[in-house]
C-alpha positions, 0 to 999 in steps of 0.5 A: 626100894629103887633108887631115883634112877631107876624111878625117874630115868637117867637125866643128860645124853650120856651116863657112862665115861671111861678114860682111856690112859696114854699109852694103852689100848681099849677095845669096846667090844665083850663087857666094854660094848656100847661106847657112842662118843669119845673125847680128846683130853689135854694132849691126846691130840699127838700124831699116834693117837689112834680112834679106829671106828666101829664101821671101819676107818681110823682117825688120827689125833691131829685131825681132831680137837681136844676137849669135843665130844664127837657122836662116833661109836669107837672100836678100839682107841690107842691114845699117845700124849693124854687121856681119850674119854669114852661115853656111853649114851642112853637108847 
């Protein structure tokens, strides 16, 4: 028997979150793949907070503001000073 979220559809935009810890890196590629939006936590704002974007380029920490979610799919995240959060979103 299938449970309701495979009979009603999963309700929201996302339905995925991993928390990426300061001081460690993640890639959103092999299993991780299909990361769409991400979100500062409480001090990952720090100068060496690093959010490289799957089309290339890279945004630091101070440049963004914690506890927004941002619509960009993330390549690879270095957090320094708190947890970045990183969404999956439905198709």
């Amino acid at each position: 028997m299938a449970n309701q979220f495979d009979r009603l559809g999963i309700p929201g935009k996302y339905y995925h979150a991993i928390k990426v810890e300061a001081d460690t890196t993640a890639s959103f590629t092999g299993s991780q793949y299909g990361a769409h939006a991400f979100m500062l936590g409480n001090g990952a704002d720090d100068a060496k907070t690093e959010i490289h974007v799957v089309g290339g380029g890279k945004i630091m920490g101070p440049d963004l503001t914690e506890k927004v979610i941002y619509d960009i799919s993330p390549h690879k995240i270095h957090p320094k000073g708190g947890a970045v959060y990183v969404f999956k979103r439905q198709q």
